[in-house]
PyMOL commands that place a pseudoatom at each C-alpha (Angstrom):
pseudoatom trace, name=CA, resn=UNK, resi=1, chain=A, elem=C, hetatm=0, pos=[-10.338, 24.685, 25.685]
pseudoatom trace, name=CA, resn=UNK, resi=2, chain=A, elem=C, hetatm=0, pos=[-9.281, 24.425, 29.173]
pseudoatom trace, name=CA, resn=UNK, resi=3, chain=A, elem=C, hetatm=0, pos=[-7.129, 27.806, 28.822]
pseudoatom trace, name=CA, resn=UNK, resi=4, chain=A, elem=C, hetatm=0, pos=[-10.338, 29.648, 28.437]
pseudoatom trace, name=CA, resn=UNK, resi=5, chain=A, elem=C, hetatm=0, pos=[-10.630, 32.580, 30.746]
pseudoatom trace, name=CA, resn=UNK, resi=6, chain=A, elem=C, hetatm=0, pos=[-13.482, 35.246, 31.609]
pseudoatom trace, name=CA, resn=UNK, resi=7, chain=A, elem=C, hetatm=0, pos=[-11.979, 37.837, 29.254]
pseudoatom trace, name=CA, resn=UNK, resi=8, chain=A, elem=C, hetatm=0, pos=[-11.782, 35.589, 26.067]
pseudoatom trace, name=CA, resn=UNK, resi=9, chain=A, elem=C, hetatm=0, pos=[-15.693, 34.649, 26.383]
pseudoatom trace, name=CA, resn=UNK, resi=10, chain=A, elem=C, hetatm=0, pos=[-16.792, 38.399, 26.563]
pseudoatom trace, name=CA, resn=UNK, resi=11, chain=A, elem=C, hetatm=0, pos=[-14.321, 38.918, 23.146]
pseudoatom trace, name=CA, resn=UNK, resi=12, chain=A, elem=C, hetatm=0, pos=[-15.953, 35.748, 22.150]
pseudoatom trace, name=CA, resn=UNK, resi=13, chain=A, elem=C, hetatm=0, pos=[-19.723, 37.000, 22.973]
pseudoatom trace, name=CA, resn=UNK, resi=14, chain=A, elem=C, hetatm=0, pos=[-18.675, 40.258, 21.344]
pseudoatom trace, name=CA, resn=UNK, resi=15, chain=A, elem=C, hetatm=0, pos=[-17.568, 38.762, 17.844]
pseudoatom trace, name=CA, resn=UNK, resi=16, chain=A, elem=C, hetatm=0, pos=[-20.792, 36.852, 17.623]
pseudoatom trace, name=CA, resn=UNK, resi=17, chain=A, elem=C, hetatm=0, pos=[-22.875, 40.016, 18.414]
pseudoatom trace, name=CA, resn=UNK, resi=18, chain=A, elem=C, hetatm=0, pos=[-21.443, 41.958, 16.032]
pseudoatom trace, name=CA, resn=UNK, resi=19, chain=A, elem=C, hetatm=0, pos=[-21.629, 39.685, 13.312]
pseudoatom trace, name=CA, resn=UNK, resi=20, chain=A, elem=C, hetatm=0, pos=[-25.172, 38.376, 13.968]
pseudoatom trace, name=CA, resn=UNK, resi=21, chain=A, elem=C, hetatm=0, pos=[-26.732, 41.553, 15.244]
pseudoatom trace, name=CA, resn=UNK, resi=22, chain=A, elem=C, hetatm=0, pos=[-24.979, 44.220, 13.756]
pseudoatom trace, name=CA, resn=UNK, resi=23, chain=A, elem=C, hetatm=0, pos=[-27.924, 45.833, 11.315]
pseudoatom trace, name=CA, resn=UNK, resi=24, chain=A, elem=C, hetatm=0, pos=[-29.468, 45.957, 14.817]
pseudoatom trace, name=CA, resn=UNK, resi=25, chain=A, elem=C, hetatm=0, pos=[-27.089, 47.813, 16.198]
pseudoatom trace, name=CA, resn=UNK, resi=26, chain=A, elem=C, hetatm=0, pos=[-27.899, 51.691, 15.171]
pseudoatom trace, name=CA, resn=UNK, resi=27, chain=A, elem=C, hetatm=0, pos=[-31.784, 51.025, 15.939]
pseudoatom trace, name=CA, resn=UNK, resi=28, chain=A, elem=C, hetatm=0, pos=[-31.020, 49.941, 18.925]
pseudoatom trace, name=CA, resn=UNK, resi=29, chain=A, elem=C, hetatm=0, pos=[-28.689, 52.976, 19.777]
pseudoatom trace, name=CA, resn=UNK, resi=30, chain=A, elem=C, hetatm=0, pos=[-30.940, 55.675, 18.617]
pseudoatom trace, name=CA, resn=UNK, resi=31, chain=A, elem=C, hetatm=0, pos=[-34.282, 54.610, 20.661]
pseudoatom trace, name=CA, resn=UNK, resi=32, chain=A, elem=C, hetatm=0, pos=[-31.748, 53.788, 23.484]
pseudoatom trace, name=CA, resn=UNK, resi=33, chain=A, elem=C, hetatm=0, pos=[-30.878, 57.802, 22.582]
pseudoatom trace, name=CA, resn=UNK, resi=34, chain=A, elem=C, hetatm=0, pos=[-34.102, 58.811, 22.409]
pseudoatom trace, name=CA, resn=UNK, resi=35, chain=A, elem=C, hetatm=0, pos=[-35.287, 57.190, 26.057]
pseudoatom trace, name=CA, resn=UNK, resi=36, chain=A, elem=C, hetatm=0, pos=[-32.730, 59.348, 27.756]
pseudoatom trace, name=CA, resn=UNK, resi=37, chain=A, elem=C, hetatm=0, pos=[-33.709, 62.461, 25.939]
pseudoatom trace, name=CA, resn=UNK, resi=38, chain=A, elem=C, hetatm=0, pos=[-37.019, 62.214, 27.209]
pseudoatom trace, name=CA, resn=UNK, resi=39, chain=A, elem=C, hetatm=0, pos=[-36.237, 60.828, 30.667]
pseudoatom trace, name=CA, resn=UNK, resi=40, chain=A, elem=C, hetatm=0, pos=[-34.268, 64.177, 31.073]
pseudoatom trace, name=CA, resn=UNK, resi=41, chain=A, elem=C, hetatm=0, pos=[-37.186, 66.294, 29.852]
pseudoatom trace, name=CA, resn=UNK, resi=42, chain=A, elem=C, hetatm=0, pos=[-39.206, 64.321, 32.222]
pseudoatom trace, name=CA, resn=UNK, resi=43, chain=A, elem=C, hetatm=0, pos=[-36.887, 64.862, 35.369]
pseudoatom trace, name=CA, resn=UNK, resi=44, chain=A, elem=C, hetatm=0, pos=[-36.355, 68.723, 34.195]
pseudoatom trace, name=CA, resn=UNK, resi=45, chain=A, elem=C, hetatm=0, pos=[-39.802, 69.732, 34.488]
pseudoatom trace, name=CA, resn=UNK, resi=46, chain=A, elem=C, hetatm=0, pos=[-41.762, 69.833, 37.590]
pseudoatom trace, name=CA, resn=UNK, resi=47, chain=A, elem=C, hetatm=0, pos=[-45.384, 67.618, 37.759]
pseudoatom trace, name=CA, resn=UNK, resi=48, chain=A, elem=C, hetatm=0, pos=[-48.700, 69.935, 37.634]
pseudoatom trace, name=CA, resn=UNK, resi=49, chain=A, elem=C, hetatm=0, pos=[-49.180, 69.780, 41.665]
pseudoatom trace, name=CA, resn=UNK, resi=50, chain=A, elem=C, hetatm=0, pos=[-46.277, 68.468, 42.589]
pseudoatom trace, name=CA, resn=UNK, resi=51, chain=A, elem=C, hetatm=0, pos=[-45.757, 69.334, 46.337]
pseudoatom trace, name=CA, resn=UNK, resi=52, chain=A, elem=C, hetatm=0, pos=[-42.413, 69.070, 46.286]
pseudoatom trace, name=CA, resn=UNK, resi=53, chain=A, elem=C, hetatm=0, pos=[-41.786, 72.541, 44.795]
pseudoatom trace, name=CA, resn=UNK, resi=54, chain=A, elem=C, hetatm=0, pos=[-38.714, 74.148, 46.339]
pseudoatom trace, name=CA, resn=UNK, resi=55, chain=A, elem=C, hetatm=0, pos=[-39.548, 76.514, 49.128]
pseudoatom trace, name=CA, resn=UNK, resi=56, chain=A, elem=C, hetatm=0, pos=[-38.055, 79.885, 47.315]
pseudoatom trace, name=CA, resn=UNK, resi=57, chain=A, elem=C, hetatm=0, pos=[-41.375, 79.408, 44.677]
pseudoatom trace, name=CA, resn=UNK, resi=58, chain=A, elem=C, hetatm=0, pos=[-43.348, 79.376, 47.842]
pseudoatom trace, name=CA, resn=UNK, resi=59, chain=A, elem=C, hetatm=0, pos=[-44.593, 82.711, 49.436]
pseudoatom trace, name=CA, resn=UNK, resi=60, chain=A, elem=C, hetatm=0, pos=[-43.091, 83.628, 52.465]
pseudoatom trace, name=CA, resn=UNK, resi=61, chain=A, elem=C, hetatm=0, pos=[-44.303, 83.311, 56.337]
pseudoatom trace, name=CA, resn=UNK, resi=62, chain=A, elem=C, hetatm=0, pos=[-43.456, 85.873, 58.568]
pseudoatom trace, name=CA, resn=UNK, resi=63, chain=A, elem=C, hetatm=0, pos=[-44.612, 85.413, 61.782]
pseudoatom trace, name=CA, resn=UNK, resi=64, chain=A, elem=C, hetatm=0, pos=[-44.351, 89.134, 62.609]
pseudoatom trace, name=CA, resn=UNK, resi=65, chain=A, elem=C, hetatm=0, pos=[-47.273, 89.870, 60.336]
pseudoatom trace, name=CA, resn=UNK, resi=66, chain=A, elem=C, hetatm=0, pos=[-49.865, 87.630, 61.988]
pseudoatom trace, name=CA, resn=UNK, resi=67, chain=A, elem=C, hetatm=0, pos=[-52.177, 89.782, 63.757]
pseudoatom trace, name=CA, resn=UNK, resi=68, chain=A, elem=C, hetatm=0, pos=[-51.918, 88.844, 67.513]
pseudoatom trace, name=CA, resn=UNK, resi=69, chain=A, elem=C, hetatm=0, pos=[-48.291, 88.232, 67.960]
for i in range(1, 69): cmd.bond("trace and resi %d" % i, "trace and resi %d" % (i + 1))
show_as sticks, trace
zoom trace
């Protein structure tokens, strides 16, 4: 047992998860699936009021219109 290194525990830890948790397995990959599809919609779109708009959506300030300059 001695002769035991990192590598053979995470095969080890692997065999058992697969054999005890395996009709788990495609649940747990399709809501893992469906969090980042929506965590992408969420970043994509910008929040109602969000002040952090990029300045091209912003109108324009030219000084040189300002009555007094």
């Amino acid at each position: 047992m001695g002769n035991l290194t990192g590598w053979h525990g995470l095969i080890l830890l692997l065999v058992v998860l697969l054999l005890f948790a395996a009709p788990k397995l495609p649940g747990l990959a399709r809501s893992l699936g469906q969090s980042i599809t929506i965590f992408r919609g969420e970043v994509k779109k910008p929040a109602a009021g969000d002040e952090s708009a990029p300045a091209a959506d912003l109108p324009a300030k030219d000084d040189a219109t300002k009555p007094g300059a």
